[in-house]
N, C-alpha and C positions, 0 to 999 in steps of 0.2 A: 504494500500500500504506500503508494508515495505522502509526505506532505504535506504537500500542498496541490492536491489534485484538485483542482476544479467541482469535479465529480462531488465531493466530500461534504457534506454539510457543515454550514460554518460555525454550529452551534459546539460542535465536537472540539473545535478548534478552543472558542473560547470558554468551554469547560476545563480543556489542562492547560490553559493559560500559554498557549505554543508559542512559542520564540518568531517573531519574524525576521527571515533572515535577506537585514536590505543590501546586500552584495549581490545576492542572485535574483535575475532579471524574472525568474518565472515567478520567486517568491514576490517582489515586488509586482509584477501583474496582477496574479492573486489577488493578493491585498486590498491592490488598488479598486480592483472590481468588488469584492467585499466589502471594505469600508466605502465604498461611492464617496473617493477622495482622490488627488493628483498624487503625483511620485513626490511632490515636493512637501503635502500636506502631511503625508505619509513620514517622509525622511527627517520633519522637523516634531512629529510627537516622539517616532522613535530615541530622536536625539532626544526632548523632554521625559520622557516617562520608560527609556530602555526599551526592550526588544518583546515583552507580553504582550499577545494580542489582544489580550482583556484590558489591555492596561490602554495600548493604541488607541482599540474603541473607544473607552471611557473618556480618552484626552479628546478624543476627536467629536467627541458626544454623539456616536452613533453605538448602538448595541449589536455585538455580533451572536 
């Protein structure tokens, strides 16, 4: 099971709090589609709030 498939429901994700990992372009697509945010919106909660995608959401005030 990869990651960051597509496929995966995003609620799975932010149940174990999964690391986003903003180096890799597919993880960052992901994301960027899940949180309905830009790469930059994205790279600047990262940098605020570290690499949980529960944490991402929260910052970004979208719930995953």
């Amino acid at each position: 099971m990869q990651p960051h498939s597509p496929s995966l429901a995003s609620d799975v994700h932010a149940l174990s709090n999964e690391p986003i990992n903003i180096n890799e372009p597919t993880s960052v697509n992901y994301w960027v589609t899940t949180l309905r945010c830009s790469e930059l919106e994205l790279r600047m909660a990262v940098a605020e709030v570290g690499t949980g995608a529960r944490d991402v959401g929260t910052e970004l005030g979208r719930a995953v």
